[in-house]
C-alpha positions, 0 to 999 in steps of 0.5 A, spaced: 245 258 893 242 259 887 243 254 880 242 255 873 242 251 869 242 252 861 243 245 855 247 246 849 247 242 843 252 236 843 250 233 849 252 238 854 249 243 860 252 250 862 251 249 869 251 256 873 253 256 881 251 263 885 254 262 892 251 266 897 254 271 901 256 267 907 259 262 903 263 266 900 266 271 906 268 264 909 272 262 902 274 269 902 276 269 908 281 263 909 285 265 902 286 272 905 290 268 910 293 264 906 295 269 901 298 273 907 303 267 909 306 268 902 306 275 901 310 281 905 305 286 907 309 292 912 307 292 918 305 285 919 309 278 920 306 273 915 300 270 917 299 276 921 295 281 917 288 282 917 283 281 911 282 288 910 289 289 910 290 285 905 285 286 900 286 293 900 293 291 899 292 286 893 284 287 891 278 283 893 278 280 885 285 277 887 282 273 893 276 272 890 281 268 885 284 264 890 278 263 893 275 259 887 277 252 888 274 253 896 267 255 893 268 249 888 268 245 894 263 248 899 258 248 893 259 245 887 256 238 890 249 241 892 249 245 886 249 238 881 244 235 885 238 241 884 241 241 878 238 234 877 244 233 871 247 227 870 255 228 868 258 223 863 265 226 865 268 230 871 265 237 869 269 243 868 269 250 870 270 255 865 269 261 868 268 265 874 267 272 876 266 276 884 261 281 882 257 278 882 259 271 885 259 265 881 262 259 878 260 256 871 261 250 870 261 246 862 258 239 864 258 233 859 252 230 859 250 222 859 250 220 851 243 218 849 240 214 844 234 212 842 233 207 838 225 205 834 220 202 839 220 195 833 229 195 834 228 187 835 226 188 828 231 189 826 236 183 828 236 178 822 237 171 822 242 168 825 245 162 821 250 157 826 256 156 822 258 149 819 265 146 818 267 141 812 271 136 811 275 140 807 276 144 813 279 139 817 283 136 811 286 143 810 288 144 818 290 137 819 296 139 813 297 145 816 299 142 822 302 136 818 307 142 815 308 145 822 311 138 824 314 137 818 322 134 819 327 139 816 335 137 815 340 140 811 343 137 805 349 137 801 346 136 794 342 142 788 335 144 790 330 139 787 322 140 788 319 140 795 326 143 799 325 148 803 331 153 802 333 159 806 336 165 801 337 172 801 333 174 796 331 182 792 325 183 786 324 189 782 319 190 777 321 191 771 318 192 763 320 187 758 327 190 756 329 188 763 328 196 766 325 198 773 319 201 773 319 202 781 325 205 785 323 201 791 324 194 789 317 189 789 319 184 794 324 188 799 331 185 800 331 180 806 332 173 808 326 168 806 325 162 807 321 158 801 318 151 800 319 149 793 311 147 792 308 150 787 301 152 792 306 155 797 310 160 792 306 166 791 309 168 783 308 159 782 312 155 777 316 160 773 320 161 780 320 154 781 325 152 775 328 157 775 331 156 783 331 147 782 339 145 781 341 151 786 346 150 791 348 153 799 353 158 797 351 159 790 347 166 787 342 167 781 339 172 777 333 171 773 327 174 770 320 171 770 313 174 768 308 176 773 300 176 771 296 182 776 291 186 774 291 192 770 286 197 774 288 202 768 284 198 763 279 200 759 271 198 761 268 194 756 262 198 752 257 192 750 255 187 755 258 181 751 265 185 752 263 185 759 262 178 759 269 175 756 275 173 759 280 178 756 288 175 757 291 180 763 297 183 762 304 181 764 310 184 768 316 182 769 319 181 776 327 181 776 330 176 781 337 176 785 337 170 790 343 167 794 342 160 796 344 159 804 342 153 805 338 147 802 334 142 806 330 137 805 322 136 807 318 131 809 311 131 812 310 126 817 304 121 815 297 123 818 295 116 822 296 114 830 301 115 831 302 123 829 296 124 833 300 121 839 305 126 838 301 133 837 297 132 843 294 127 848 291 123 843 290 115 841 288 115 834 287 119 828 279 120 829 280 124 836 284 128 833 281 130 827 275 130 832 279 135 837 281 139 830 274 139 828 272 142 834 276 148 834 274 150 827 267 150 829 269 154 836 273 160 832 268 160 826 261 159 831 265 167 835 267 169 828 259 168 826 257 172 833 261 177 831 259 179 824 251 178 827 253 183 832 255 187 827 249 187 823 245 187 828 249 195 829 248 196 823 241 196 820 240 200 827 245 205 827 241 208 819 235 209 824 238 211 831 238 218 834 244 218 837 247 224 841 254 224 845 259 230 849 264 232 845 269 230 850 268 223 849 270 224 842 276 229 844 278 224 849 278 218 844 283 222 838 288 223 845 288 217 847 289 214 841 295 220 838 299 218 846 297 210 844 300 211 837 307 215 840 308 210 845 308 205 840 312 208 836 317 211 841 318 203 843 320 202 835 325 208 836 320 212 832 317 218 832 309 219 831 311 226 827 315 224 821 309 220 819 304 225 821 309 229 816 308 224 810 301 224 811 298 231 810 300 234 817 296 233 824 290 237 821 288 232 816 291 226 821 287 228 826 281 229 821 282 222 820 282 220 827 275 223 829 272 220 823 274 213 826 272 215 833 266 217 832 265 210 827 267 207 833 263 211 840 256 210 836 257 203 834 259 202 842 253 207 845 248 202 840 251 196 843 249 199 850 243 201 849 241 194 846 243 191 852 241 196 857 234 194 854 235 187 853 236 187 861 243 184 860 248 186 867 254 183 869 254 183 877 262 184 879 260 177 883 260 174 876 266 178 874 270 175 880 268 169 878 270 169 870 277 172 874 278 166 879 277 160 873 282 164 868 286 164 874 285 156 875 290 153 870 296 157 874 295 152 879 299 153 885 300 159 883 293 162 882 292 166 887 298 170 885 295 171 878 289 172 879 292 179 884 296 180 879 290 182 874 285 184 879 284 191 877 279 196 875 281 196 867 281 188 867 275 188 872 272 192 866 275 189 860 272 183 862 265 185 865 264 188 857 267 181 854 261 178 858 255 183 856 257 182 849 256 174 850 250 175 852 247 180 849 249 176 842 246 170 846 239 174 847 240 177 839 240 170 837 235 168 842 231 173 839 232 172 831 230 164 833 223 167 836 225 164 843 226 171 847 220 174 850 219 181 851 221 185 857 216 188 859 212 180 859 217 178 863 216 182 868 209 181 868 212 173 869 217 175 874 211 179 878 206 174 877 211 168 880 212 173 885 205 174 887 204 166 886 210 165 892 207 171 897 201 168 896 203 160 896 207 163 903 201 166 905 197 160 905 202 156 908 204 161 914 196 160 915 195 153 915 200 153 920 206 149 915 213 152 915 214 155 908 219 150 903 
């Protein structure tokens, strides 16, 4: 058996398998048996007639044909290994002809990218997050609003209700005409609290609601302040720097008033802090509070630091990937968009026509895609060159402590989410953190380069051997 191998552009190989003779008479051989079981050939029983007969009954370019999928099998995999390719995916056969024999295979090759030699450079410096009081004030309101103490009331709305109404707005000029055929703020069921901070169109709103009752509807008009991106440049610097008054428009309101409720937020002290959690105090509470803030901004801050780091490397990475890869992340994307529609009792079709057509829809995937993979191919090969892993004995570990707050029923859990796509999930959650963890060690001065910690690693093995050494001679046993 002979290979060629030809490289294309886009990180993929033609690989050309030459089987020899032999191979091909076996492979031959049993499709010519196989064929005769199927096909009625006078003279003989299926199953029956020899070789021979049956190519000259159908012709050795129709064995042949049958017999690819069995040189596939019998040589395909030696052939890869003379080749010396590594595939990125399942290679695919393309082509295949009987005189003379050979298979030609299109194989997606592993992406490469190649980052410069000073990457580390690149990281700029990380800065830990800070939380404010102001933060922790906000959150405790937040929580106080959540547990506030709602009742329905038998009276006229007043500032600081909480009312249910079935509301419409459309925006309209000064004479009261429509500007729009789709109404600005769709007709539905809304619930609002008349505070001036939690009404999006503010105090104009609130007069004109104050006074209404459950059952009662009104229609009302209030000017609306946005800003007009018609408007023209100012020329001069001085005009650029003023503050010119906005325009104004109009949003024309019909409420019906289903229900008025009176709100009132519990006072922030002990005793709320015992009802939201397992708190004593206020302190704790807000400590608890504060530290929860500080958990999601510390991943936020990691996230975006990981993005920047990318990004300065992605203006000077060489970057090389199959084409596959981006084929199949447009079709993964097109059947998870059509499941999501169907489960809305949508079609993925009609849109698609609204937008231009499925040319420019996938055009528009493939640019998102190709965002996406290299962003993902330079993480990689970060970590590939910081040393980051994940062992699957570590995965097991993270699973086992998800698995933990089920208690009694832990074991079942953690079979339920014992598989490849989780395992894989998880694995890619874990090397992120800890190559932001490196990155971040690296923009503090505090990671030593690779190659230096092999050289210690090595130095502190020879040490060892040595110490082991010195040890076994001495007669002492080894610690």
């Amino acid at each position: 058996m002979k290979t060629e191998v030809e490289l294309l552009d886009g990180r993929q190989a033609r690989l050309t398998v030459l089987p020899d003779q032999e191979t091909v008479r076996q492979a031959m051989q049993k499709a010519a048996r196989r064929i005769s079981r199927h096909v009625d050939i006078p003279g003989f029983r299926r199953g029956r007639a020899p070789y021979h007969i049956v190519a000259a009954r159908l012709g050795e370019d129709y064995i042949f044909e049958e017999a690819v999928d069995d040189i596939h099998r019998m040589t395909f995999g030696d052939a890869l290994n003379q080749s010396d390719l590594e595939p990125w995916d399942t290679p695919a056969l393309v082509d295949y002809s009987y005189k003379p024999p050979k298979l030609v295979y299109l194989i997606p090759l592993e992406p490469k990218v190649t980052l410069p030699e000073d990457y580390r450079s690149y990281v700029p410096e990380f800065r830990p997050p800070e939380v404010t009081d102001e933060e922790v004030d906000r959150a405790l309101d937040e929580l106080r609003e959540r547990n506030a103490l709602v009742e329905e009331v038998d009276r006229p709305a007043k500032e600081g209700d909480l009312l249910n109404l079935k509301m419409v707005a459309w925006e309209v000029d000064e004479e009261g005409n429509r500007l729009d055929e789709e109404p600005a703020i769709r007709e539905g069921e809304y619930e609002l609290l008349l505070i001036e901070d939690k009404v999006p169109v503010g105090r104009e709103f609130i007069d004109a609601v104050v006074g209404i009752s459950a059952g009662e509807s009104r229609d009302f008009t209030i000017p609306v302040i946005v800003d007009d991106e018609t408007a023209e440049e100012s020329e001069s610097e001085e005009d650029e720097e003023e503050t010119e008054e906005k325009p104004k428009r109009f949003l024309q309101f019909h409420i019906e008033c289903e229900r008025v409720n009176s709100y009132t937020l519990p006072e922030l002290n002990d005793a709320f802090a015992s009802t939201v959690g397992d708190f004593e105090t206020l302190l704790e509470l807000r400590a608890n509070v504060r530290q929860q803030i500080a958990q999601a901004k510390e991943q936020e801050a990691r996230d975006k630091f990981l993005g920047e780091v990318v990004d300065k490397l992605l203006e000077v990475a060489e970057i090389e990937y199959p084409q596959k890869m981006l084929d199949d992340f447009v079709a993964e994307r097109i059947d998870d968009m059509e499941r999501d529609f169907e489960r809305r009792g949508l079609r993925l079709d009609d849109l698609v026509g609204l937008t231009g057509g499925w040319d420019d829809f996938e055009k528009r995937i493939r640019v998102d895609g190709d965002r996406i993979i290299r962003r993902a191919l330079v993480t990689r090969e970060l970590a590939i060159l910081e040393g980051v892993t994940v062992s699957d004995d570590e995965v097991t570990e993270r699973m086992v402590d998800m698995s933990k707050p089920f208690g009694a029923n832990a074991p079942r859990y953690f079979e339920m989410i014992d598989n490849p796509e989780t395992r894989k999930r998880i694995a890619n959650s874990m090397a992120t953190d800890r190559l932001v963890d490196r990155l971040i060690a690296i923009s503090r001065g505090e990671a030593p380069e690779q190659e230096a910690e092999r050289e210690e690693r090595e130095a502190a093995d020879e040490e060892s051997v040595s110490t082991t050494g010195s040890d076994q001679a001495s007669g002492e046993e080894p610690a």
